[in-house]
Residue frames as a rotation matrix with the C-alpha (Angstrom) as fourth column:
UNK 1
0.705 0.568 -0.425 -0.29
0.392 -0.811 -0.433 -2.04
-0.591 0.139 -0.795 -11.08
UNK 2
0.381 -0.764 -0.520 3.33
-0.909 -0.411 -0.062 -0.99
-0.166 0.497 -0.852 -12.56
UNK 3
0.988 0.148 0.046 4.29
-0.116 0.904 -0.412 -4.22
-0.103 0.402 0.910 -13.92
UNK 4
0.384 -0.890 0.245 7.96
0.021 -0.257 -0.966 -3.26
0.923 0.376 -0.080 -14.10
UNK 5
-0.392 -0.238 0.889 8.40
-0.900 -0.100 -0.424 -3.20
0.190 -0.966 -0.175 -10.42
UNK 6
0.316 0.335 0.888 6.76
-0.780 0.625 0.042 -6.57
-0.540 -0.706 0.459 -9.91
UNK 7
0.174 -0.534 -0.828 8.95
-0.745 0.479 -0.465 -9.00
0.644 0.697 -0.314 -11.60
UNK 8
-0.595 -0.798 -0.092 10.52
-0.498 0.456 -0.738 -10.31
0.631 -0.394 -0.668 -8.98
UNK 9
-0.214 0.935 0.282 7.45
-0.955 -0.140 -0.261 -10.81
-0.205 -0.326 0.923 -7.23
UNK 10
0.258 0.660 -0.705 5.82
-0.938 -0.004 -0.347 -12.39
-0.231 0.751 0.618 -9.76
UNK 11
-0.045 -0.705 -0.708 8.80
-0.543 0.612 -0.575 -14.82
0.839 0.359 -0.410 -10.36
UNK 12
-0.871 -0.300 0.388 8.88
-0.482 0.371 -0.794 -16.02
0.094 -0.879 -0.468 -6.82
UNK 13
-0.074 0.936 0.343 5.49
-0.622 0.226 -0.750 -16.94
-0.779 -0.269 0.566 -6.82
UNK 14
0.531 0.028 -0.847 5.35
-0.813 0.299 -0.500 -18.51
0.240 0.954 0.181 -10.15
UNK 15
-0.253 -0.910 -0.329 8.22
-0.694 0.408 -0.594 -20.86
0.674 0.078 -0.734 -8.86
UNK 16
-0.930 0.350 0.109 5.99
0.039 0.389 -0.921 -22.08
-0.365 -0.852 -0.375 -5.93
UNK 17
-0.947 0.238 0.218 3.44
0.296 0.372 0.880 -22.77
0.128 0.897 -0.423 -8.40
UNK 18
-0.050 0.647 -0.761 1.20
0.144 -0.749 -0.647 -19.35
-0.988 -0.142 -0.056 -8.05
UNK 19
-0.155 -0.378 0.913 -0.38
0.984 -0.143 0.108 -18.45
0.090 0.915 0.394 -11.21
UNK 20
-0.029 -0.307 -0.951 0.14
0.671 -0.711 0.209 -14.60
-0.741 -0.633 0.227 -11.46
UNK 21
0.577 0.279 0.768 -1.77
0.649 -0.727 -0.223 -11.37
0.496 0.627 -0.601 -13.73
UNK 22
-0.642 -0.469 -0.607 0.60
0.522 -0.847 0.102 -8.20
-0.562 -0.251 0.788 -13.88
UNK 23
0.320 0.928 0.188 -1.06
0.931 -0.272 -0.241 -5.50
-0.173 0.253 -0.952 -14.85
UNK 24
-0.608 -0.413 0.678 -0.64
0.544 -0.839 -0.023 -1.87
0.578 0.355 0.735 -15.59
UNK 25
-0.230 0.692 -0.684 -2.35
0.588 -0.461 -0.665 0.85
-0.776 -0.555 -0.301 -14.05
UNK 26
0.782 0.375 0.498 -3.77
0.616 -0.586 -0.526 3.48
0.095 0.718 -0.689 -16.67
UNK 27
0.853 -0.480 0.204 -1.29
-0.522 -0.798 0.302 6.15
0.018 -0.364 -0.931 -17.31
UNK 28
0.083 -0.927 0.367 1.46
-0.837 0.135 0.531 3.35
-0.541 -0.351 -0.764 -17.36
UNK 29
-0.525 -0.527 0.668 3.29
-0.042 0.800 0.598 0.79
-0.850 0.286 -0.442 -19.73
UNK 30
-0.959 0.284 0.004 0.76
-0.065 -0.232 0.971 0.19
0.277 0.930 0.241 -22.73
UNK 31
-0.520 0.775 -0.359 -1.90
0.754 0.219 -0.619 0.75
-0.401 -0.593 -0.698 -20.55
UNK 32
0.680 0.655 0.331 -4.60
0.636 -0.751 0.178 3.54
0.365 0.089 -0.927 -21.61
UNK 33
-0.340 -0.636 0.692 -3.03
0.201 -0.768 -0.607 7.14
0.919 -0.067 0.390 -21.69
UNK 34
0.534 0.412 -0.739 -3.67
0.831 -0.095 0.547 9.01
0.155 -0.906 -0.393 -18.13
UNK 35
0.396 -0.379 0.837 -2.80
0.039 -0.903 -0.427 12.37
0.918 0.201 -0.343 -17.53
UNK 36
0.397 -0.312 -0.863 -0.50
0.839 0.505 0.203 11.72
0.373 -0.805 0.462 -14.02
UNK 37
0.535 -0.341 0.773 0.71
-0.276 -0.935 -0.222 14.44
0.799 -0.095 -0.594 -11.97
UNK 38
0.015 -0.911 -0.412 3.71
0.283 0.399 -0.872 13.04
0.959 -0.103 0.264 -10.40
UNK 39
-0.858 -0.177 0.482 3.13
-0.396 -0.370 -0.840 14.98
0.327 -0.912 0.248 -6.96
UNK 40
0.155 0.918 0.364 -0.04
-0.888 -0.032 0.459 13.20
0.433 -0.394 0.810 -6.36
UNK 41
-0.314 -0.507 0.803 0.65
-0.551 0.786 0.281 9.82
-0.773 -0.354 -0.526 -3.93
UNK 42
-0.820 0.139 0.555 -1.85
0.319 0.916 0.241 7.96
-0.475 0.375 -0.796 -5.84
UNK 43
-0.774 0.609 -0.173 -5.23
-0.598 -0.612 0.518 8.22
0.209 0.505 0.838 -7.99
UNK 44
-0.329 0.438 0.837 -8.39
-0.490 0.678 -0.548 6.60
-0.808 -0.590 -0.008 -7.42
UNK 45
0.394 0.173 -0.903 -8.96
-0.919 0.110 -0.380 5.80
0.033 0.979 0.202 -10.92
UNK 46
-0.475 -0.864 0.166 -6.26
-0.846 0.396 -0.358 3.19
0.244 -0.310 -0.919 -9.72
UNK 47
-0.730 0.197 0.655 -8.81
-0.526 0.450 -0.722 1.07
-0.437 -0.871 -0.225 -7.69
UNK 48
0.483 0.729 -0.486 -10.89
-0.694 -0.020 -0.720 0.79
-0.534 0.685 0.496 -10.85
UNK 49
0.150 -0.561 -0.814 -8.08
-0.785 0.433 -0.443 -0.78
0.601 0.706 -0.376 -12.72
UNK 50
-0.564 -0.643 0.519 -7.63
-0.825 0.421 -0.376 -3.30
0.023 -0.640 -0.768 -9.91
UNK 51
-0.295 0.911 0.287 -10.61
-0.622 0.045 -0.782 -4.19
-0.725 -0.409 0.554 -9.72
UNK 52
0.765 0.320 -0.558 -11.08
-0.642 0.446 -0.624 -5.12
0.049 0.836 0.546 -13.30
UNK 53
-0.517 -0.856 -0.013 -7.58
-0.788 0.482 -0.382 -7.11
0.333 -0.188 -0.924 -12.70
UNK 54
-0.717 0.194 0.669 -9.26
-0.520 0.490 -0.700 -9.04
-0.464 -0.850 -0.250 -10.05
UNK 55
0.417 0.904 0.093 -12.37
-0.435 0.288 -0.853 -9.87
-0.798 0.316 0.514 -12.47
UNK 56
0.604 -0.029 -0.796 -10.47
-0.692 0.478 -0.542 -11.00
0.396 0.878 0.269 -15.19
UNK 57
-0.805 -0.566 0.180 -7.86
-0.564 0.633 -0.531 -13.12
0.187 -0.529 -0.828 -12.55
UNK 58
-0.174 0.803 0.570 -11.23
-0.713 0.296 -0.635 -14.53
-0.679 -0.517 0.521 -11.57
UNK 59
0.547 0.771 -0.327 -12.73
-0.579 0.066 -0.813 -15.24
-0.605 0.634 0.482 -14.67
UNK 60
0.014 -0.593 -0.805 -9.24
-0.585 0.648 -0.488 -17.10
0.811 0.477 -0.338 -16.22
UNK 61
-0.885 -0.286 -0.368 -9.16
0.114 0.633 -0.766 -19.34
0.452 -0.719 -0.528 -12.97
UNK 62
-0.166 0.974 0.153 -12.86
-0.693 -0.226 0.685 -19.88
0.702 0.008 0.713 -11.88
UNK 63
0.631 0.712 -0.309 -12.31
-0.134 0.493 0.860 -22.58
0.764 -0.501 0.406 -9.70
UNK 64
-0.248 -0.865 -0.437 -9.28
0.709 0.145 -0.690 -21.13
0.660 -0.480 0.577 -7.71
UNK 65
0.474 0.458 -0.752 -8.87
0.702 -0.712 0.010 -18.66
-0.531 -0.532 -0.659 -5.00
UNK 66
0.282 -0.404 0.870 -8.23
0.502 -0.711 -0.493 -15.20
0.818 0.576 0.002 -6.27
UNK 67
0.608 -0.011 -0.794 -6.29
0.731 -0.383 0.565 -12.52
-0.311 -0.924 -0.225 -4.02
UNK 68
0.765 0.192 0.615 -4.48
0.573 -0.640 -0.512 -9.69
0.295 0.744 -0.599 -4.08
UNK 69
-0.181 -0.860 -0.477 -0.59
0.979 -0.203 -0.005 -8.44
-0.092 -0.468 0.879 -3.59
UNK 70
0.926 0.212 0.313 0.01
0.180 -0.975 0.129 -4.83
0.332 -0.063 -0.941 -2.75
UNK 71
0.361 -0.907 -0.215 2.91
0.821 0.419 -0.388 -3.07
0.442 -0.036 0.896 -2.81
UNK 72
-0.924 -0.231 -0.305 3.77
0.262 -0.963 -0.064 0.43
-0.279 -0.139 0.950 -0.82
UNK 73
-0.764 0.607 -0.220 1.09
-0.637 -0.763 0.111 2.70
-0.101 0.225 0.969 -2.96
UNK 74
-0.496 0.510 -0.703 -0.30
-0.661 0.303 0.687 0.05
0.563 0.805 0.187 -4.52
UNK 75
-0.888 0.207 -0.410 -1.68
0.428 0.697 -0.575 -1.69
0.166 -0.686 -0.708 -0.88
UNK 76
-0.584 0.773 -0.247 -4.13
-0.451 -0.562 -0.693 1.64
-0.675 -0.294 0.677 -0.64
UNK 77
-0.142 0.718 -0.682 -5.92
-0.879 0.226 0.421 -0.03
0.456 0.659 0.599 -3.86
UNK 78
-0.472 0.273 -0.838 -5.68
0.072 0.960 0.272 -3.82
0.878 0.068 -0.473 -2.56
UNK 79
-0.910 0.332 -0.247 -7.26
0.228 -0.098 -0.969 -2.47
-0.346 -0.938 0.013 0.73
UNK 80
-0.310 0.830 -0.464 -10.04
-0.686 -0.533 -0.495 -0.76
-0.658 0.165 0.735 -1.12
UNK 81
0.008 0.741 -0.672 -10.89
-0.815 0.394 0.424 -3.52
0.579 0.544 0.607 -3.44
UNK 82
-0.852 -0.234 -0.468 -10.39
0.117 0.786 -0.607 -6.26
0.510 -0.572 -0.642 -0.80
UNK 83
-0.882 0.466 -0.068 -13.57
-0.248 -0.582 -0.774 -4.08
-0.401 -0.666 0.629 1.14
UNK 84
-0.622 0.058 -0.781 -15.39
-0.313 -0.933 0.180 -3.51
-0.718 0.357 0.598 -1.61
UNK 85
-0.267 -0.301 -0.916 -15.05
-0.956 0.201 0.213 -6.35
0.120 0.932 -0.341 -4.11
UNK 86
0.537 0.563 0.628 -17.01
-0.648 0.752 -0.120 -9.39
-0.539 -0.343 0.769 -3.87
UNK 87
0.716 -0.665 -0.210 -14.27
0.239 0.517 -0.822 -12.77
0.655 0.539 0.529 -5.21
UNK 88
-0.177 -0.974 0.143 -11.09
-0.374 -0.068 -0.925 -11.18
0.911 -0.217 -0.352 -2.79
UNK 89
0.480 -0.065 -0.875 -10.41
0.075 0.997 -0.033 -14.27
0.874 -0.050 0.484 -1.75
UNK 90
0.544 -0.441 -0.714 -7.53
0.747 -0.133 0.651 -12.94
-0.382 -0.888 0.257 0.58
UNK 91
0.855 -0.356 0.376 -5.11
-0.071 -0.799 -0.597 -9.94
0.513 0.484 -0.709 0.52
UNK 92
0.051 -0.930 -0.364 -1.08
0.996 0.019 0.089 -9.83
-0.076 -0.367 0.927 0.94
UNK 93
0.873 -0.302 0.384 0.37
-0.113 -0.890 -0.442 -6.14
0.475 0.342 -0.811 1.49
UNK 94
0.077 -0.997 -0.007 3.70
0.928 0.075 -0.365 -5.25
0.364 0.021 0.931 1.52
UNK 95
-0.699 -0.418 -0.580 4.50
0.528 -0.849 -0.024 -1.90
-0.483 -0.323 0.814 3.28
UNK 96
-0.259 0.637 0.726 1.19
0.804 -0.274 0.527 -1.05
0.535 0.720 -0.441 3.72
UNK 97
-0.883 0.058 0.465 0.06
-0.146 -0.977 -0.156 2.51
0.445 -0.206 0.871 3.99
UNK 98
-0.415 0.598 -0.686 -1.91
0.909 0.304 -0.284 2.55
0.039 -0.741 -0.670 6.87
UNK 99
0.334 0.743 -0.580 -2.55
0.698 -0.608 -0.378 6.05
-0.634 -0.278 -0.722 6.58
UNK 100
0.147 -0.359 0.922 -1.95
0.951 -0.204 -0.231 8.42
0.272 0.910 0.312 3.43
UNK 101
0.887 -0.008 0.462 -1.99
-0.071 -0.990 0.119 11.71
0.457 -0.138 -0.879 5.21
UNK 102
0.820 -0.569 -0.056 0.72
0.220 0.225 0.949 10.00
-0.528 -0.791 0.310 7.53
UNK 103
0.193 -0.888 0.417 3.05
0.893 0.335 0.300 9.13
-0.406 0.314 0.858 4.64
UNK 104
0.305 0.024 0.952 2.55
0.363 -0.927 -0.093 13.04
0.880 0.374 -0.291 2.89
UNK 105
0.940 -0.176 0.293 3.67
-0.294 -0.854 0.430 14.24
0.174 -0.490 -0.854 6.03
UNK 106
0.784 -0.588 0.198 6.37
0.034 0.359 0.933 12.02
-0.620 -0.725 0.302 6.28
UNK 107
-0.055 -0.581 0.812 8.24
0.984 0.107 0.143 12.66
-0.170 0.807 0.566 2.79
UNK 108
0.636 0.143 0.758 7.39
0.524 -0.802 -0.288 16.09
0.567 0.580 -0.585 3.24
UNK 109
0.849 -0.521 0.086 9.77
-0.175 -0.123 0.977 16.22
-0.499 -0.844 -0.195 6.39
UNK 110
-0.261 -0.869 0.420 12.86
0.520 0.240 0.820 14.08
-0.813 0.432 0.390 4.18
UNK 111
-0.486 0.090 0.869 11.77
0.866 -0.086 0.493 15.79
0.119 0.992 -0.036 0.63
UNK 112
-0.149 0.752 -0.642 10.37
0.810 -0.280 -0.516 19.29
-0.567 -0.597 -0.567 1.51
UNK 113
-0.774 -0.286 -0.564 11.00
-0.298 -0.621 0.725 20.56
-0.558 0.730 0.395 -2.33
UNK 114
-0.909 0.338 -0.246 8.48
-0.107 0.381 0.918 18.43
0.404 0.861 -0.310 -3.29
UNK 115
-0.065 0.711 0.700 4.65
-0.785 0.397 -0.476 18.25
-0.617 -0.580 0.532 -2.55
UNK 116
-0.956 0.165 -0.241 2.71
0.036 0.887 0.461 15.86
0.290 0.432 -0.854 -2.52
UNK 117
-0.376 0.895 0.239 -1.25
-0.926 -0.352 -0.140 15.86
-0.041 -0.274 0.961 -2.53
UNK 118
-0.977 0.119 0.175 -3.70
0.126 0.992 0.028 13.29
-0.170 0.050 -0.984 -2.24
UNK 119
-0.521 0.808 0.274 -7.28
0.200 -0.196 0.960 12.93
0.830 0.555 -0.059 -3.85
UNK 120
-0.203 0.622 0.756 -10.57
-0.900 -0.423 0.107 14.21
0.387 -0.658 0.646 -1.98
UNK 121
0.485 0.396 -0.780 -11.20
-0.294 0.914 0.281 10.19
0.824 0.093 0.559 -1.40
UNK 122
-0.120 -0.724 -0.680 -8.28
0.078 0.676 -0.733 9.95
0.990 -0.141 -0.025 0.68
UNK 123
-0.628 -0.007 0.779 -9.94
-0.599 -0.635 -0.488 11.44
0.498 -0.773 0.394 3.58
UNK 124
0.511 0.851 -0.123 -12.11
-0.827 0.525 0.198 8.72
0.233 0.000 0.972 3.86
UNK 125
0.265 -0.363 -0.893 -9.58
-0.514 0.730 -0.450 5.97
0.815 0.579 0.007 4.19
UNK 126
-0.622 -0.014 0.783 -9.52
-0.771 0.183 -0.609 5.19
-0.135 -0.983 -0.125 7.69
UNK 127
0.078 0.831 0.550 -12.82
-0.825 0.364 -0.433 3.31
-0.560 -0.420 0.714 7.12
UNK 128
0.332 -0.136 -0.934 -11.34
-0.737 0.580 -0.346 0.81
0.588 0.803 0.092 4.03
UNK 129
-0.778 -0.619 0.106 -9.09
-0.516 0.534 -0.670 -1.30
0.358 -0.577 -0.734 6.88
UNK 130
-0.784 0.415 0.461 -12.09
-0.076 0.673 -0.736 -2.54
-0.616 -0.612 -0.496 9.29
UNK 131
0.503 0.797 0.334 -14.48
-0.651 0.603 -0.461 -3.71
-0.569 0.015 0.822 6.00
UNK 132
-0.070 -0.723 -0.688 -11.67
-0.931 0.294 -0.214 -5.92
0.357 0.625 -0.694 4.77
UNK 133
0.286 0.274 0.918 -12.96
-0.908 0.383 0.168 -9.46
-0.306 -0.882 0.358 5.89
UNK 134
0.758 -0.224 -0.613 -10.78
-0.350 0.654 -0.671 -11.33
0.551 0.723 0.418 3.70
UNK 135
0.642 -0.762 -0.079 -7.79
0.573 0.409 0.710 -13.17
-0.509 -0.501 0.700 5.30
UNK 136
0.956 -0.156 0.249 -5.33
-0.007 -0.860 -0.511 -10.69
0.294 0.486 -0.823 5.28
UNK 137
0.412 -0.867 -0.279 -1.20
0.892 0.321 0.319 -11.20
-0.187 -0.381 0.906 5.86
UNK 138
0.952 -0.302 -0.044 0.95
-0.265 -0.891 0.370 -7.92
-0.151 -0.340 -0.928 6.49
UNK 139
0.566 -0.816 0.120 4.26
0.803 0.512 -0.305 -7.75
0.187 0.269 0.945 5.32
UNK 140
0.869 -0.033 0.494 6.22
-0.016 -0.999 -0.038 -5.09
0.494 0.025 -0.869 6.95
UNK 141
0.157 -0.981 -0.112 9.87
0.442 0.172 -0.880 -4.43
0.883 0.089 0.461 6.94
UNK 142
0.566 0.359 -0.742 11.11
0.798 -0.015 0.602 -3.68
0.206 -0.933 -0.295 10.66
UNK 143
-0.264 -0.542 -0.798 12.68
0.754 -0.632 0.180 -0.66
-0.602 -0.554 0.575 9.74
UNK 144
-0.418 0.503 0.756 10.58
0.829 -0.129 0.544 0.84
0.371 0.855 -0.363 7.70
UNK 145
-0.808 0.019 -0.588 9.99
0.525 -0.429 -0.735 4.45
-0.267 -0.903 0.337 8.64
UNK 146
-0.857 0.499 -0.125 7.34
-0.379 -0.446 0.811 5.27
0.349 0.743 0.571 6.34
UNK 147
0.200 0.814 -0.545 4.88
-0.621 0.536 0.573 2.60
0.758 0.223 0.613 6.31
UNK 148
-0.307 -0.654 0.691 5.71
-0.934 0.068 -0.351 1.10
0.182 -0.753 -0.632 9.76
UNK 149
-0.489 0.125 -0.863 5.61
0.254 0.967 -0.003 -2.28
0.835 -0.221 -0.505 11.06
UNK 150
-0.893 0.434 -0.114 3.50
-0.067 -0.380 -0.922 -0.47
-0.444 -0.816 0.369 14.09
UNK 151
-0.383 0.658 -0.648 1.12
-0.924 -0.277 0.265 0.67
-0.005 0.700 0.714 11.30
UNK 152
0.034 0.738 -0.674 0.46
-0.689 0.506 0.519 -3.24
0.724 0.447 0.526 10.43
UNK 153
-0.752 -0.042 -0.658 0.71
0.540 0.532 -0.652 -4.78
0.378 -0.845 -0.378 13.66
UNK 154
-0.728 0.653 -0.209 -2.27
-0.289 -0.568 -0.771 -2.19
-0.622 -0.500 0.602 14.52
UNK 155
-0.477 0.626 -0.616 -4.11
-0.808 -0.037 0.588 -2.98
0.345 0.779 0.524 11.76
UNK 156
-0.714 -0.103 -0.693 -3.61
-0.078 0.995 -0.067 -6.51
0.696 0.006 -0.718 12.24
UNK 157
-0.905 0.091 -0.416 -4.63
0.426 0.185 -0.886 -6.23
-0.003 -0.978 -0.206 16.01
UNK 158
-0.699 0.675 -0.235 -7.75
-0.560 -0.722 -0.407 -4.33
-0.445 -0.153 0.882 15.05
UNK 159
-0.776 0.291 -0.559 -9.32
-0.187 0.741 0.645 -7.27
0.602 0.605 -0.520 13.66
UNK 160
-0.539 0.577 0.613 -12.68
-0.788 -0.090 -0.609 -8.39
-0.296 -0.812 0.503 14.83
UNK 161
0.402 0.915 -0.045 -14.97
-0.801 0.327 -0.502 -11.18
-0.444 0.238 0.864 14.75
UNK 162
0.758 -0.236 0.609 -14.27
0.259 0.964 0.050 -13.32
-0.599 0.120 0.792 12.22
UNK 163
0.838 -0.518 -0.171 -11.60
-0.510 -0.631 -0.585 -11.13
0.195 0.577 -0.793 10.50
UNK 164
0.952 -0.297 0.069 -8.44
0.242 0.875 0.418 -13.17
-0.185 -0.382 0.906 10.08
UNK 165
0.708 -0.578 0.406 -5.12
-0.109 -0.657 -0.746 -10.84
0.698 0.484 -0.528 9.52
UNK 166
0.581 -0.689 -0.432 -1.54
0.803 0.401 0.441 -11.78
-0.131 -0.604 0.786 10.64
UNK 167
0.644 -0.697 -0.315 2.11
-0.765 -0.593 -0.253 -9.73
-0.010 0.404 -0.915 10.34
UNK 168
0.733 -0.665 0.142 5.02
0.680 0.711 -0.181 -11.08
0.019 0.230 0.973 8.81
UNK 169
0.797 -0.453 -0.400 8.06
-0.340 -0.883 0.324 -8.71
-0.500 -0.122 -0.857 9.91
UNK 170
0.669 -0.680 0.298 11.04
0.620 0.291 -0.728 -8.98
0.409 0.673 0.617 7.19
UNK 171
-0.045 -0.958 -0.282 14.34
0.843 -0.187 0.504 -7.69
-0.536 -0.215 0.817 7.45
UNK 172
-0.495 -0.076 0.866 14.63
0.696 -0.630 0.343 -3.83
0.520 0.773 0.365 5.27
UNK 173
-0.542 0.475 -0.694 13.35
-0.151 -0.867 -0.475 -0.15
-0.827 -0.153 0.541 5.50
UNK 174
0.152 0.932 -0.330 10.34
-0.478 -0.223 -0.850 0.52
-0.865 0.287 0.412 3.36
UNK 175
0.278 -0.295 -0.914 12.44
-0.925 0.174 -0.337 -0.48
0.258 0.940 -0.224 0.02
UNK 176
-0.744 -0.644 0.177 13.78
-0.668 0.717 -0.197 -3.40
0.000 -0.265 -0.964 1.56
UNK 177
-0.231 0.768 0.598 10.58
-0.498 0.434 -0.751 -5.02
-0.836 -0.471 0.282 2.80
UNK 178
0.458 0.631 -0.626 10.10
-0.668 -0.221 -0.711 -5.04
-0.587 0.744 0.320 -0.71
UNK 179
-0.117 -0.730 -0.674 13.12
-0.936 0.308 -0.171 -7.09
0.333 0.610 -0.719 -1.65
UNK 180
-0.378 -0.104 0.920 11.96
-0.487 0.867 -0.102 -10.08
-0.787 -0.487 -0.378 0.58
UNK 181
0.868 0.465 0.177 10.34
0.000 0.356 -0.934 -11.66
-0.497 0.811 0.309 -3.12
UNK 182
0.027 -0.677 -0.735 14.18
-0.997 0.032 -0.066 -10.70
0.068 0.735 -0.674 -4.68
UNK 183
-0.681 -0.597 0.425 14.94
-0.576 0.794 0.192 -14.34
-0.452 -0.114 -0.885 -4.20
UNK 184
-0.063 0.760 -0.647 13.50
-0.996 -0.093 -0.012 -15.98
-0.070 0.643 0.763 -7.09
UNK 185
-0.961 -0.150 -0.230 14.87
-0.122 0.984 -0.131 -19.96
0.246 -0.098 -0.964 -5.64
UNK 186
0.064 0.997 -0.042 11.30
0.002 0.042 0.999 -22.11
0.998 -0.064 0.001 -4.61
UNK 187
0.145 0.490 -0.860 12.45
0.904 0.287 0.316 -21.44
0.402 -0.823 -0.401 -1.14
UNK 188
-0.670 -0.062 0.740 11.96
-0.090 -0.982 -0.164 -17.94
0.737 -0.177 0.652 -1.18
UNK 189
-0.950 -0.173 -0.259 11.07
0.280 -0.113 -0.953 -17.37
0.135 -0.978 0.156 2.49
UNK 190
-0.487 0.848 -0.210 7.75
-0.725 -0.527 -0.444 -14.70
-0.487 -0.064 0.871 2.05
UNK 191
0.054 0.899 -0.435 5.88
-0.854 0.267 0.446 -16.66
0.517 0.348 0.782 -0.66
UNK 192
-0.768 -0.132 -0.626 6.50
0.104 0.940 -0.325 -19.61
0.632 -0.315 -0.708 1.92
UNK 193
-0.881 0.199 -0.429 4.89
0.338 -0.370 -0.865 -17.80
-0.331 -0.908 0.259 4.50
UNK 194
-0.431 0.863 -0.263 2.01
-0.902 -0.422 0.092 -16.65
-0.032 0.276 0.961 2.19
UNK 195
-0.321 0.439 -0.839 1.46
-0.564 0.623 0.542 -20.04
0.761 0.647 0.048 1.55
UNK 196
-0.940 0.131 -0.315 1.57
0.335 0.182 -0.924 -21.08
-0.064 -0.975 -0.215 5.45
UNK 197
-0.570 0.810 -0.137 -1.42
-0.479 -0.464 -0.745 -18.17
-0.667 -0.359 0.652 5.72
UNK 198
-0.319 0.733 -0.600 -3.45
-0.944 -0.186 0.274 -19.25
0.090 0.654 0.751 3.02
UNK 199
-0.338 -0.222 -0.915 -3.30
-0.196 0.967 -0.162 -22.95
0.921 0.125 -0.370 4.29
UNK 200
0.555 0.806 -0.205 -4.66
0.066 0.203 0.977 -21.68
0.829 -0.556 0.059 7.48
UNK 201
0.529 -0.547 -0.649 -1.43
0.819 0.528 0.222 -21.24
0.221 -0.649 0.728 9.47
UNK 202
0.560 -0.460 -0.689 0.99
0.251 -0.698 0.671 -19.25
-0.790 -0.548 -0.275 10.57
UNK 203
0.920 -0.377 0.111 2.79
-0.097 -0.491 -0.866 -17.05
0.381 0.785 -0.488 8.33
């Protein structure tokens, strides 16, 4: 979605021979203008742009799986098109926001100069988690006080049927979690472990 923040990512995967679309979100890089208001967590306009990601990742690789990383904000879209979106193959999140009203209360406790609002949509998100019926791997940093490793170990554990969703605890608070991709050698640790899940195994 911010295409500048997923480099490293990107690179790690690439090296372990993933082929990988960055994208923009609207409103960002040479994406379409977007009028942003910086105090809002996220837009839903967002999930649109993913979405079309996901259809053109599809449509250049037709006889692969397609899937979707999430990072922090950017897990509330891969949850909602993972639901939603007929093709998502599987979904990876990284410090994922299990609940958006949670994190707004929690940055408004450390940060209480700044709001923060969320769209009228966001009241609804509870119900995006249990139609996700893609294989789904959790990545959540075990100090992470935001976006807890509780959060996706519940998620996880709320699985039903044939719903197939591990956790992978990393080493980091919320930013950290995020660094487990800095390592851009082919034995970067996470995209090992994605590949484990997607192979049918243990992360």
């Amino acid at each position: 979605g911010n295409m500048a923040s997923s480099i490293f990512p990107a690179a790690a995967l690439a090296a372990q021979g993933y082929q990988v679309l960055l994208f923009d979100y609207r409103g960002f890089g040479h994406s379409d203008a977007f009028a942003i208001n910086q105090n809002y967590l996220y837009y839903p306009e967002f999930t649109t742009d993913l979405r079309t990601a996901l259809a053109e990742a599809r449509r250049q690789s037709p006889r692969h799986r397609v899937g979707v990383l999430g990072f922090s904000m950017g897990t509330i879209m891969g949850a909602e098109v993972a639901a939603t979106t007929p093709g998502c193959d599987f979904l990876v999140t990284v410090a994922y926001v299990a609940s958006p009203q949670a994190s707004v209360a929690y940055y408004q406790r450390v940060r209480p100069e700044r709001p923060i609002h969320l769209p009228a949509d966001a009241a609804t998100y509870a119900q995006v988690a249990p139609r996700v019926k893609c294989p789904w791997l959790l990545i959540a940093g075990k100090t992470d006080p935001v976006t807890t490793l509780a959060d996706s170990t519940a998620t996880a554990r709320a699985a039903k049927g044939r719903q197939r969703r591990q956790v992978l605890p990393v080493e980091g608070d919320h930013v950290g979690s995020m660094m487990a991709f800095s390592d851009e050698s082919p034995t970067n640790a996470a995209v090992q472990a994605i590949s484990r899940f997607l192979a049918g195994g243990k992360a």
